[in-house]
mmJSON file of the N, C-alpha and C atoms, coordinates in Angstrom:
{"data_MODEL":{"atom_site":{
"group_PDB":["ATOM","ATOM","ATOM","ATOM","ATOM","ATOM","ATOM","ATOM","ATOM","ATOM","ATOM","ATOM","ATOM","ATOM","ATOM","ATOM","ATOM","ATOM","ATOM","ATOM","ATOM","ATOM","ATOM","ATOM","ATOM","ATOM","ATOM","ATOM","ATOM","ATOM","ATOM","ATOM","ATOM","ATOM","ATOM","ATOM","ATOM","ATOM","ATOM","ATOM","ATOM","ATOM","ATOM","ATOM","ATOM","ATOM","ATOM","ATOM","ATOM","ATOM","ATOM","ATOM","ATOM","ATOM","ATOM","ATOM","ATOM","ATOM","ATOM","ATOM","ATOM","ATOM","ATOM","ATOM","ATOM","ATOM","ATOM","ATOM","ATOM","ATOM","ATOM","ATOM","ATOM","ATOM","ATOM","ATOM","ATOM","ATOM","ATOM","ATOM","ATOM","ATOM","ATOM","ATOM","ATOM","ATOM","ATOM","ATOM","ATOM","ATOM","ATOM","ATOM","ATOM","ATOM","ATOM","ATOM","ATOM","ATOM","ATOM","ATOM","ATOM","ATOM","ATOM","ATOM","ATOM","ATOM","ATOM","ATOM","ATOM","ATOM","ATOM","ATOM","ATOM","ATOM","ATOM","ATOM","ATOM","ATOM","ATOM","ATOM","ATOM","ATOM","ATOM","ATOM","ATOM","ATOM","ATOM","ATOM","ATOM","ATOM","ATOM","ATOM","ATOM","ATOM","ATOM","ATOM","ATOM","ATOM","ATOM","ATOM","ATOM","ATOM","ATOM","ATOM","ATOM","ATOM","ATOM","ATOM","ATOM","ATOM","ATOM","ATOM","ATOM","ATOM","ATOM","ATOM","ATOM","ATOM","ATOM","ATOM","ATOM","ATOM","ATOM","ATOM","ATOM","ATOM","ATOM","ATOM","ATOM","ATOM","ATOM","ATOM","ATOM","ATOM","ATOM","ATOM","ATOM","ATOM","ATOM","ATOM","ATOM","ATOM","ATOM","ATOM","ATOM","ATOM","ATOM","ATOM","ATOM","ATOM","ATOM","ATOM","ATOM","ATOM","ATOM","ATOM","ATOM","ATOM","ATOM","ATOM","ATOM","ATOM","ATOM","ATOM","ATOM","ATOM","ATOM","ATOM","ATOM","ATOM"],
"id":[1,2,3,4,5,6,7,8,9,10,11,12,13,14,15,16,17,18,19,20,21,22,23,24,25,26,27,28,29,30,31,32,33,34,35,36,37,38,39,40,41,42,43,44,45,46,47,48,49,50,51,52,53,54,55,56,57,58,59,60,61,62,63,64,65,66,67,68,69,70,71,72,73,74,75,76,77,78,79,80,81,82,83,84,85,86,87,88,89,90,91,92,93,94,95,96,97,98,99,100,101,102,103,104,105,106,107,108,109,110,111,112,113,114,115,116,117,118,119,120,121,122,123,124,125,126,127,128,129,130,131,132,133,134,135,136,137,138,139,140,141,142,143,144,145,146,147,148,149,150,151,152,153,154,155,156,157,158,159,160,161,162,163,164,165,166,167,168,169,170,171,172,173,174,175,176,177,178,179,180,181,182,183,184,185,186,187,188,189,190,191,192,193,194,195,196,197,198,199,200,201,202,203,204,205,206,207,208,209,210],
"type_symbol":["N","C","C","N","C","C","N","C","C","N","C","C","N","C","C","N","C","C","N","C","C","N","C","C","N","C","C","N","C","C","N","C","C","N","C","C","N","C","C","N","C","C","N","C","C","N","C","C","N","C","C","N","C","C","N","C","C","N","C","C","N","C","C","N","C","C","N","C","C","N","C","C","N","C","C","N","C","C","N","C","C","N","C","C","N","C","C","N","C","C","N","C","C","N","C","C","N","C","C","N","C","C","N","C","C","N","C","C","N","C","C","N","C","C","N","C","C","N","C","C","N","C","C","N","C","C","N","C","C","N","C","C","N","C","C","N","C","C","N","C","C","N","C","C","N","C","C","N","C","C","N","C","C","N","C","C","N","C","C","N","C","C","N","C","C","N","C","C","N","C","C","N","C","C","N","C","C","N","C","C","N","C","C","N","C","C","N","C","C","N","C","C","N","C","C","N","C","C","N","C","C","N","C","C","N","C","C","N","C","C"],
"label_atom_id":["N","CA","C","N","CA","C","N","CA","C","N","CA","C","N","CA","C","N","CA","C","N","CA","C","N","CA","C","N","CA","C","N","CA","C","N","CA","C","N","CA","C","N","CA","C","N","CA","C","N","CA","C","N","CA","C","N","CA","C","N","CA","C","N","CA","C","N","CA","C","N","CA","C","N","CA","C","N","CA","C","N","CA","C","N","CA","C","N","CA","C","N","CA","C","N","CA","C","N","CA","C","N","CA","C","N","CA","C","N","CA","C","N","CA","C","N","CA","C","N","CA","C","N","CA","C","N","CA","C","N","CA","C","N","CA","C","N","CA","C","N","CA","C","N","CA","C","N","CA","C","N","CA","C","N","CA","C","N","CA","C","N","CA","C","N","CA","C","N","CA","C","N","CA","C","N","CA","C","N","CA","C","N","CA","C","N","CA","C","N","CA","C","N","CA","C","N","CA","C","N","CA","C","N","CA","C","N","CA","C","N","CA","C","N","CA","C","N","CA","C","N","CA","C","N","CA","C","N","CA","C","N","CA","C","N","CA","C","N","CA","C","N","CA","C"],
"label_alt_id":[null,null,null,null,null,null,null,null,null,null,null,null,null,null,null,null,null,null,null,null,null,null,null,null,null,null,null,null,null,null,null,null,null,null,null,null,null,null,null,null,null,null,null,null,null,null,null,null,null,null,null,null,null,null,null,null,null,null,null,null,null,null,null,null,null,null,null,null,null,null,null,null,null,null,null,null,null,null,null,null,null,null,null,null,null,null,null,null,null,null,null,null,null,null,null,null,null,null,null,null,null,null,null,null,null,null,null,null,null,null,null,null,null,null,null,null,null,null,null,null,null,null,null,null,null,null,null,null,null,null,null,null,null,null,null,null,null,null,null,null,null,null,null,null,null,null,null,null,null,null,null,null,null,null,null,null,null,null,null,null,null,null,null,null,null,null,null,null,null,null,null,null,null,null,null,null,null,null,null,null,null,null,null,null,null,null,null,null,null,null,null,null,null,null,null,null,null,null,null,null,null,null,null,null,null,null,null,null,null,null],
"label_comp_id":["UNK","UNK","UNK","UNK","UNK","UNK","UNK","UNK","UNK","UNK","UNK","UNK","UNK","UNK","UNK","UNK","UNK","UNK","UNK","UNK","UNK","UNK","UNK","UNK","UNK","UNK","UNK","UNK","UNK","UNK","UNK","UNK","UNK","UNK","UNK","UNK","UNK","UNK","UNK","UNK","UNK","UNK","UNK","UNK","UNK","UNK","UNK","UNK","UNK","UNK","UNK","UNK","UNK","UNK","UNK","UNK","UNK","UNK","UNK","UNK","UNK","UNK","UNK","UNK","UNK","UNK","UNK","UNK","UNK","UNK","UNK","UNK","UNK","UNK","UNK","UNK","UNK","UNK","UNK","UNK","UNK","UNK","UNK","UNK","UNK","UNK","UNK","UNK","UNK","UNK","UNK","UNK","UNK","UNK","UNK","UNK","UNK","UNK","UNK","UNK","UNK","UNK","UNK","UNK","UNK","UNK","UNK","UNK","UNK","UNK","UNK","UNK","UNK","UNK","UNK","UNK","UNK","UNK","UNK","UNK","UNK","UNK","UNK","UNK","UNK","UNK","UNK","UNK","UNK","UNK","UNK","UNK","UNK","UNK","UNK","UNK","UNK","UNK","UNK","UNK","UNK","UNK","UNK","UNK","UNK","UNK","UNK","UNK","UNK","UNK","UNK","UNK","UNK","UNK","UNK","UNK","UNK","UNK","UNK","UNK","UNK","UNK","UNK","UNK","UNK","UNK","UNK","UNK","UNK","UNK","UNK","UNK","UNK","UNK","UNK","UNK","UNK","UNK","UNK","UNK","UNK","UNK","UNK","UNK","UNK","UNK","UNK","UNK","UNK","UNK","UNK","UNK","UNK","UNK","UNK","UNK","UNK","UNK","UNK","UNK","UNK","UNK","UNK","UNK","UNK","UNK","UNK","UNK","UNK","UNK"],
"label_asym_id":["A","A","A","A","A","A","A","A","A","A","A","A","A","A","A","A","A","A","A","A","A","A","A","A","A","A","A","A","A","A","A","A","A","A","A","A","A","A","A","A","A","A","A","A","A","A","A","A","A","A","A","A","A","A","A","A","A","A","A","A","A","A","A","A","A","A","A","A","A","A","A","A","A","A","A","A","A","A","A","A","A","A","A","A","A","A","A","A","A","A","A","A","A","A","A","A","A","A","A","A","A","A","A","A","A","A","A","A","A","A","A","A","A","A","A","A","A","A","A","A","A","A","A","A","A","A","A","A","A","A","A","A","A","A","A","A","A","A","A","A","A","A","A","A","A","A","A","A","A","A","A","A","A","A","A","A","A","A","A","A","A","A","A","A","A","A","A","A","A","A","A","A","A","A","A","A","A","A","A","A","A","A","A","A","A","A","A","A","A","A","A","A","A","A","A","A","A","A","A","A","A","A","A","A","A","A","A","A","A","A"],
"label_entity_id":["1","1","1","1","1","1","1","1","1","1","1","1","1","1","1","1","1","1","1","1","1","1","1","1","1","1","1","1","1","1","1","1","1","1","1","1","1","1","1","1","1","1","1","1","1","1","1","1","1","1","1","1","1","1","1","1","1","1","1","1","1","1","1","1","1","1","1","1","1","1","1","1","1","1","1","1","1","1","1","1","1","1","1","1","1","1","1","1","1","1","1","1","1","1","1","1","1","1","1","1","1","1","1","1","1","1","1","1","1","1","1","1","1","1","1","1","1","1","1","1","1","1","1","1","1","1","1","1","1","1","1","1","1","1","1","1","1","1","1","1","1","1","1","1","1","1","1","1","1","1","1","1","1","1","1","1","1","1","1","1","1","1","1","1","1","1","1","1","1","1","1","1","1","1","1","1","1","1","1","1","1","1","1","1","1","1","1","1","1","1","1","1","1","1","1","1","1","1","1","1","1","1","1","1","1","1","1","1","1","1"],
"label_seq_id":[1,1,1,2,2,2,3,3,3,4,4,4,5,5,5,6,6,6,7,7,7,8,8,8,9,9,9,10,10,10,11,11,11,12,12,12,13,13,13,14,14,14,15,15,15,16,16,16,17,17,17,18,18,18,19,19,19,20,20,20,21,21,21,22,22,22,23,23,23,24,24,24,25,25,25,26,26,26,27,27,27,28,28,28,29,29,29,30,30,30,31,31,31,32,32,32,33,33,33,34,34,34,35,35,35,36,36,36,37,37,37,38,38,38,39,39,39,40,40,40,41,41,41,42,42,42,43,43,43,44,44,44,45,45,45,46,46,46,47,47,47,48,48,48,49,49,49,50,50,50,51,51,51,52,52,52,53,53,53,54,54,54,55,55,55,56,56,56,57,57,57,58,58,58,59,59,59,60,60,60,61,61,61,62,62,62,63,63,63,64,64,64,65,65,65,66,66,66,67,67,67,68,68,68,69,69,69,70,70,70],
"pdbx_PDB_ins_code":[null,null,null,null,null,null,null,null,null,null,null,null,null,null,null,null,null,null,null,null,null,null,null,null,null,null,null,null,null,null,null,null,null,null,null,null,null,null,null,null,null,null,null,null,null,null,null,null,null,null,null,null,null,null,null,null,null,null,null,null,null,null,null,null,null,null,null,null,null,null,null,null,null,null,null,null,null,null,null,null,null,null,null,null,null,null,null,null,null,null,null,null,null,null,null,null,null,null,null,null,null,null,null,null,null,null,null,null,null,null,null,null,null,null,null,null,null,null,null,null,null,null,null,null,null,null,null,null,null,null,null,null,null,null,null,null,null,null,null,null,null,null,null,null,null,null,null,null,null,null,null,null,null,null,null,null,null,null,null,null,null,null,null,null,null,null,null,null,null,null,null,null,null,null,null,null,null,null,null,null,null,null,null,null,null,null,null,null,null,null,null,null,null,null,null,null,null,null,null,null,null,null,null,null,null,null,null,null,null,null],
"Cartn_x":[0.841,0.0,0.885,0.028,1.514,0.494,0.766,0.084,-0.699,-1.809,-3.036,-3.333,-3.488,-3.783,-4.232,-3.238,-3.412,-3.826,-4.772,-5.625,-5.352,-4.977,-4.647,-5.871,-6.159,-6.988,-5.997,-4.638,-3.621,-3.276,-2.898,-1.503,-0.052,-0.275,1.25,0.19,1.458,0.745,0.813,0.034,-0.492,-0.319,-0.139,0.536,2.27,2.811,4.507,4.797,4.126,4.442,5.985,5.642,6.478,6.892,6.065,6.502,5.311,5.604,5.151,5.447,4.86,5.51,5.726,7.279,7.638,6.95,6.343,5.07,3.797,4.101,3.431,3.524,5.0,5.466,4.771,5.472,5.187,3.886,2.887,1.341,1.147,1.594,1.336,1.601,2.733,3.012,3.017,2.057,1.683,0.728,0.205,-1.094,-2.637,-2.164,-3.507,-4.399,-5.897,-6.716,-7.652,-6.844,-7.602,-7.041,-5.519,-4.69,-4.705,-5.991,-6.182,-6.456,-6.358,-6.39,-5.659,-4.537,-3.46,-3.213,-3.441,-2.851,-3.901,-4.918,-6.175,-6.422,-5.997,-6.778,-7.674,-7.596,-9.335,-10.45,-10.256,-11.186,-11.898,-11.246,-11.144,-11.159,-12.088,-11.951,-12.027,-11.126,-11.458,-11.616,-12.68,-12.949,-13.17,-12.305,-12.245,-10.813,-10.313,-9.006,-7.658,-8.058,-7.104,-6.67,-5.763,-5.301,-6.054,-6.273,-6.631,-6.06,-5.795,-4.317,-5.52,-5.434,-5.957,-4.997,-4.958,-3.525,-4.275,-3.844,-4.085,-3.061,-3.651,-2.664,-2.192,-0.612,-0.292,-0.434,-0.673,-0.41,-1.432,-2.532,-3.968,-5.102,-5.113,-6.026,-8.052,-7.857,-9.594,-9.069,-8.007,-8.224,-8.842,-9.556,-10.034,-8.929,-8.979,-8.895,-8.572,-7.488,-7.322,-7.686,-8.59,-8.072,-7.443,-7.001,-6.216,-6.652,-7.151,-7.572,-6.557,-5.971,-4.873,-5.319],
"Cartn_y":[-1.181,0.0,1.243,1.898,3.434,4.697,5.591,6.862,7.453,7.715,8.469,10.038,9.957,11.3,11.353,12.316,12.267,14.025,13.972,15.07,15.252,15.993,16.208,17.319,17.412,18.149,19.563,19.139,20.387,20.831,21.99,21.922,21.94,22.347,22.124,21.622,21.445,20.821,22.223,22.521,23.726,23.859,22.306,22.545,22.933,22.173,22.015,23.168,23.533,24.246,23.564,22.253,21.621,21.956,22.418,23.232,24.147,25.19,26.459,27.208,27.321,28.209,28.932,29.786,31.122,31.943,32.288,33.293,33.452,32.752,32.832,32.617,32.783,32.608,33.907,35.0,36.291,36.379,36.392,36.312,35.427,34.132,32.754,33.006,33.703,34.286,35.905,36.159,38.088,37.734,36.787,36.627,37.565,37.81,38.466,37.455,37.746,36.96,36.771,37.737,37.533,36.56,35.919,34.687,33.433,33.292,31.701,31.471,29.96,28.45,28.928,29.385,29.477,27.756,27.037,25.928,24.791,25.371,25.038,25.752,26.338,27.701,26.828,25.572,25.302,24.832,25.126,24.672,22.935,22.465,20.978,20.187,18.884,18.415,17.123,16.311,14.603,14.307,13.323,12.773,13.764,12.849,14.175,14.803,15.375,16.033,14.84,13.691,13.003,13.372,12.805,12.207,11.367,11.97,10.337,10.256,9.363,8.726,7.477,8.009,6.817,6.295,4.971,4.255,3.502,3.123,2.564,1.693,0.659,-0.397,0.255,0.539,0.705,-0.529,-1.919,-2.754,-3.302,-3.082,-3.551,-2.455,-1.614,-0.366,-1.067,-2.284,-2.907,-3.249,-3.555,-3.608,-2.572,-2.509,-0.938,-0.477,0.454,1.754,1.387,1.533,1.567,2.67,2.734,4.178,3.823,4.657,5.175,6.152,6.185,7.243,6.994,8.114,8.311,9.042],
"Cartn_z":[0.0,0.0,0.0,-0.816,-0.696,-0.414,0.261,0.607,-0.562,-0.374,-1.279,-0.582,0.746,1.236,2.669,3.252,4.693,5.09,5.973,6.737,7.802,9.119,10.099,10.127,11.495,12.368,12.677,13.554,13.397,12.864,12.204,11.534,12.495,13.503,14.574,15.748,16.698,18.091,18.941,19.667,20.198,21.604,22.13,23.366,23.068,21.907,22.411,21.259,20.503,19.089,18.494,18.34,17.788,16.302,15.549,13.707,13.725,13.782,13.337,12.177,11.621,10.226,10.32,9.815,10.094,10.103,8.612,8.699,9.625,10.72,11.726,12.762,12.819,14.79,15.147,14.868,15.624,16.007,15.388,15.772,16.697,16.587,17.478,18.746,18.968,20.358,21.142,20.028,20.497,21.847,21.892,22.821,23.102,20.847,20.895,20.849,21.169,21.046,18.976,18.95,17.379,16.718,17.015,16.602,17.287,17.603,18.752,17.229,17.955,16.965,15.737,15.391,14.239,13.59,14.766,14.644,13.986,13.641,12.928,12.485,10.662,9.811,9.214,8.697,7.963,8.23,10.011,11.263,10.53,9.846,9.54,10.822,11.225,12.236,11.743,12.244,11.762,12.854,13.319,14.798,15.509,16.864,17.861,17.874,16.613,16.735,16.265,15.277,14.887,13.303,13.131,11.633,11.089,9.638,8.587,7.87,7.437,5.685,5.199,3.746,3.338,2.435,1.881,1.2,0.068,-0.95,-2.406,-2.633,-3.111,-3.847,-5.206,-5.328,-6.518,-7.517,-7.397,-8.068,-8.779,-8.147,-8.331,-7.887,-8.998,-8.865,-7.959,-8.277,-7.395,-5.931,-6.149,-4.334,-3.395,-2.626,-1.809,-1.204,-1.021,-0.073,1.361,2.045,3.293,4.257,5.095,5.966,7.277,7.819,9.09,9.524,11.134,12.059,13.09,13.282,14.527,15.009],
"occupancy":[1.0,1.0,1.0,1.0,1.0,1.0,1.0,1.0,1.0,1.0,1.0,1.0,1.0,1.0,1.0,1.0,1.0,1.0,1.0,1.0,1.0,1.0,1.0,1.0,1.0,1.0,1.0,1.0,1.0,1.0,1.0,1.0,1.0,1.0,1.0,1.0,1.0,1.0,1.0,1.0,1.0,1.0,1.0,1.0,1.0,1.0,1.0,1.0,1.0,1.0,1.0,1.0,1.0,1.0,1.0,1.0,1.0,1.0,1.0,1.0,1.0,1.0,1.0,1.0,1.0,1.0,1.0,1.0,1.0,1.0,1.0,1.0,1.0,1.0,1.0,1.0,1.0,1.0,1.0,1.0,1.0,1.0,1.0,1.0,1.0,1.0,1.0,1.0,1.0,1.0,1.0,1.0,1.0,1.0,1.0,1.0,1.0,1.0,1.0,1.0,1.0,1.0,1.0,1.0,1.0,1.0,1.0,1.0,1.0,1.0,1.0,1.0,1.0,1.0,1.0,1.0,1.0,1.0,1.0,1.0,1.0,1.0,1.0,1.0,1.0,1.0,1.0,1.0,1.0,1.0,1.0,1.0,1.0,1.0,1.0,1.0,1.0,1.0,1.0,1.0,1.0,1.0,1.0,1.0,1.0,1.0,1.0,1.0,1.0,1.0,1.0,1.0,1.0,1.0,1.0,1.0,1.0,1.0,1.0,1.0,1.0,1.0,1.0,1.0,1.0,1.0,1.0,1.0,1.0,1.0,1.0,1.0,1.0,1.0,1.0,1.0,1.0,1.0,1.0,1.0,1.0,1.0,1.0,1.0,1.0,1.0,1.0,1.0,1.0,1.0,1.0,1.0,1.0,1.0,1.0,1.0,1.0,1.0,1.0,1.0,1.0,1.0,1.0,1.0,1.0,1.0,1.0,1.0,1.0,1.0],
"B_iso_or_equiv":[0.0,0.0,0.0,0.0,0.0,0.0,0.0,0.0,0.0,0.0,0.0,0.0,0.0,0.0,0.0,0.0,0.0,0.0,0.0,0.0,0.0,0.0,0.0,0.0,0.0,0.0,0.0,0.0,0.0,0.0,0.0,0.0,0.0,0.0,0.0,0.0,0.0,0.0,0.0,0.0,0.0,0.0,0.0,0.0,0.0,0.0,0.0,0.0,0.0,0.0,0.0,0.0,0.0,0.0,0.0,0.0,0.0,0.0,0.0,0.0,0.0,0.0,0.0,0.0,0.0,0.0,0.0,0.0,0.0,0.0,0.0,0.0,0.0,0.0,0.0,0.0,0.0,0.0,0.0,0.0,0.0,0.0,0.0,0.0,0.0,0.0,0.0,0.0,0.0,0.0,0.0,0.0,0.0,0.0,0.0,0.0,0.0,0.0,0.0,0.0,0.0,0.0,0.0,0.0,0.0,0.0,0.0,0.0,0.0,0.0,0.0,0.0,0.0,0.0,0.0,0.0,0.0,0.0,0.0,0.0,0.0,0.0,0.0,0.0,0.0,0.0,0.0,0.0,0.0,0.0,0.0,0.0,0.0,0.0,0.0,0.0,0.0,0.0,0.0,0.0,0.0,0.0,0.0,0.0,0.0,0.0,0.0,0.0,0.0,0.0,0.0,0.0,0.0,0.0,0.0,0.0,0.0,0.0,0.0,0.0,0.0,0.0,0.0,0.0,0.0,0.0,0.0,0.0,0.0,0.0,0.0,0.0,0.0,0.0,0.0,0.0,0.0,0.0,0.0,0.0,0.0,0.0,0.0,0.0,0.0,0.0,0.0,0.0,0.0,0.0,0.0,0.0,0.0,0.0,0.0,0.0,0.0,0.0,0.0,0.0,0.0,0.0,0.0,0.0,0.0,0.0,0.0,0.0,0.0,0.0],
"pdbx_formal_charge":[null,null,null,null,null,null,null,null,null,null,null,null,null,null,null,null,null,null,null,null,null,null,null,null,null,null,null,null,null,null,null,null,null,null,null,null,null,null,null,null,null,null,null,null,null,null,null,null,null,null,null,null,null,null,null,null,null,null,null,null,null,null,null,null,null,null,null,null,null,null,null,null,null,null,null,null,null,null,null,null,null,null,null,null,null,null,null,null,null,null,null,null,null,null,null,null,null,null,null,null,null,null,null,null,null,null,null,null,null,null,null,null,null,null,null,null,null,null,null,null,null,null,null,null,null,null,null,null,null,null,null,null,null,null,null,null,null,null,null,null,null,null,null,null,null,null,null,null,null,null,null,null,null,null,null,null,null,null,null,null,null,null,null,null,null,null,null,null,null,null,null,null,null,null,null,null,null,null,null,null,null,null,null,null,null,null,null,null,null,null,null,null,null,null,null,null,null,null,null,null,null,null,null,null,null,null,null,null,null,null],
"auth_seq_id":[1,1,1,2,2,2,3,3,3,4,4,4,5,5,5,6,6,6,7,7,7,8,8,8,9,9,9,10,10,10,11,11,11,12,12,12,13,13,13,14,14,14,15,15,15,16,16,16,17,17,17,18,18,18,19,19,19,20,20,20,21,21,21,22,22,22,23,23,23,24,24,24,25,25,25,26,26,26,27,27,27,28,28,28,29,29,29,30,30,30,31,31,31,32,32,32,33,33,33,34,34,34,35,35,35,36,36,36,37,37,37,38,38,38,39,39,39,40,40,40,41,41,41,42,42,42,43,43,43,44,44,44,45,45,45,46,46,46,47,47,47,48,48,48,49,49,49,50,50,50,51,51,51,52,52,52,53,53,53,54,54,54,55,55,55,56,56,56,57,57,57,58,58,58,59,59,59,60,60,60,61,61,61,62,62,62,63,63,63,64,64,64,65,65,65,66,66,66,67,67,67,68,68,68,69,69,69,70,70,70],
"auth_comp_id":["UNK","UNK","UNK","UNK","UNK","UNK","UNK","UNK","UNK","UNK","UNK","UNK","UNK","UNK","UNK","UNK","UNK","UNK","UNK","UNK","UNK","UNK","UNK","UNK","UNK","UNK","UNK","UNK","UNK","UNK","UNK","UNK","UNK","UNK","UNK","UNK","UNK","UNK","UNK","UNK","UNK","UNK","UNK","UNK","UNK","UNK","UNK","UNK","UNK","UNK","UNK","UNK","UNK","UNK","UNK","UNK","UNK","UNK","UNK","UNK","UNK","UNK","UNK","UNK","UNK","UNK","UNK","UNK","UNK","UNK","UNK","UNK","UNK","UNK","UNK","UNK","UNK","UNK","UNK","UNK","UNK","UNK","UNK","UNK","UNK","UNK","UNK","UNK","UNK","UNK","UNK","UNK","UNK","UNK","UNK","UNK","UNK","UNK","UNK","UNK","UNK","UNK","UNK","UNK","UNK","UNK","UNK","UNK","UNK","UNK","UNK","UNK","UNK","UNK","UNK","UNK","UNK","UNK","UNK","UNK","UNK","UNK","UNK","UNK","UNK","UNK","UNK","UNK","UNK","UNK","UNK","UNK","UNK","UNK","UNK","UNK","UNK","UNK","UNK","UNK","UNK","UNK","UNK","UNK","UNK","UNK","UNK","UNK","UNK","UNK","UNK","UNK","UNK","UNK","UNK","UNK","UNK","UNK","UNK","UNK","UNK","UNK","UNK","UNK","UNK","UNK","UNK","UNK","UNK","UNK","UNK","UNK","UNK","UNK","UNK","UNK","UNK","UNK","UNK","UNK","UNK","UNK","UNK","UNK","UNK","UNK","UNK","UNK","UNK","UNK","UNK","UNK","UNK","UNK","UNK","UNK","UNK","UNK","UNK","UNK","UNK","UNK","UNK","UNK","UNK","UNK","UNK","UNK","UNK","UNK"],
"auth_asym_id":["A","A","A","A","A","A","A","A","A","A","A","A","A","A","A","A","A","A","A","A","A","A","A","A","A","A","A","A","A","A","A","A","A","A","A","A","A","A","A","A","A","A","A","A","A","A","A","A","A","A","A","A","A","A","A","A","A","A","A","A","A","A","A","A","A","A","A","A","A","A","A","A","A","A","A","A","A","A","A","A","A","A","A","A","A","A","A","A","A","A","A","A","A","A","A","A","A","A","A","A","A","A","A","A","A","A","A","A","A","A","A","A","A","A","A","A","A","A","A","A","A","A","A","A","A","A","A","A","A","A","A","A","A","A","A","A","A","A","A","A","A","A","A","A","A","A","A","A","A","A","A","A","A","A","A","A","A","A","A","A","A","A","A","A","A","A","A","A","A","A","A","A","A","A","A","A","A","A","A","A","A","A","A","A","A","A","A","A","A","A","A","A","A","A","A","A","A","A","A","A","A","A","A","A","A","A","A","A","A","A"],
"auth_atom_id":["N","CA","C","N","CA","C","N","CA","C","N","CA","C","N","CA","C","N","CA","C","N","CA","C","N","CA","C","N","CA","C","N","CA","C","N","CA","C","N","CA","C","N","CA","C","N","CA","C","N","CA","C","N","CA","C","N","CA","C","N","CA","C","N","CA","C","N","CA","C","N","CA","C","N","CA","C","N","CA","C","N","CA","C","N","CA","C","N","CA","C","N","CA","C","N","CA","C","N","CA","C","N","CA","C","N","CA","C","N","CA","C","N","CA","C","N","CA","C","N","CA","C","N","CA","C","N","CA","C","N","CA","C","N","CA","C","N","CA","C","N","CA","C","N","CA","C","N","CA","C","N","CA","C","N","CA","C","N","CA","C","N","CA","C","N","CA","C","N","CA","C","N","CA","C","N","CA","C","N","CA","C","N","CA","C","N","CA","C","N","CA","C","N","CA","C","N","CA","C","N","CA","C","N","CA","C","N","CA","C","N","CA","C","N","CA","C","N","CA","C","N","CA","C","N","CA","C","N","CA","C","N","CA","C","N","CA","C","N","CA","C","N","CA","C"],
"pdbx_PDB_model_num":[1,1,1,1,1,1,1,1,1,1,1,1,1,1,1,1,1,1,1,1,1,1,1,1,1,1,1,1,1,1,1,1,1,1,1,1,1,1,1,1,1,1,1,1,1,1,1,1,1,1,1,1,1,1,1,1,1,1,1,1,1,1,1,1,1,1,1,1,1,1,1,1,1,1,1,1,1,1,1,1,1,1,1,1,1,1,1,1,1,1,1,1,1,1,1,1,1,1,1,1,1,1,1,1,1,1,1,1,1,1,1,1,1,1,1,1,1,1,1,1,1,1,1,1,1,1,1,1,1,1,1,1,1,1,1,1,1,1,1,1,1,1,1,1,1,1,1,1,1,1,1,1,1,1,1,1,1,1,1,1,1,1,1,1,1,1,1,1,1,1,1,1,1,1,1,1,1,1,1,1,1,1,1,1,1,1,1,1,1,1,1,1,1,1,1,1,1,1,1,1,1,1,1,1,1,1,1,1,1,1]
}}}
């Protein structure tokens, strides 16, 4: 199976700000309130706040579709 397309709920982790994008440290840590949830701009939610990847057989286009919820 090889990667088709993965969705995250984050875009960084918001407790550790483990990857922040440059273009948006400075805001991330002004502690204005107009820059909450930076760490979610397409207010996208999978579950309750996980990852999904779904995966495809390169070899055999009928096999289904795998998903993954983390």
């Amino acid at each position: 199976m090889e990667p088709l397309l993965s969705i995250d709920t984050f875009e960084w982790d918001d407790g550790t700000r483990s990857w922040i994008p440059y273009e948006d440290r400075a805001a991330e840590f002004s502690g204005d309130d107009r820059h909450h949830d930076m760490w979610r701009p397409t207010r996208v939610q999978i579950g309750s706040g996980y990852k999904q990847q779904l995966y495809v057989c390169p070899a055999a286009p009928e096999h289904p579709h795998i998903e993954l919820m983390q």
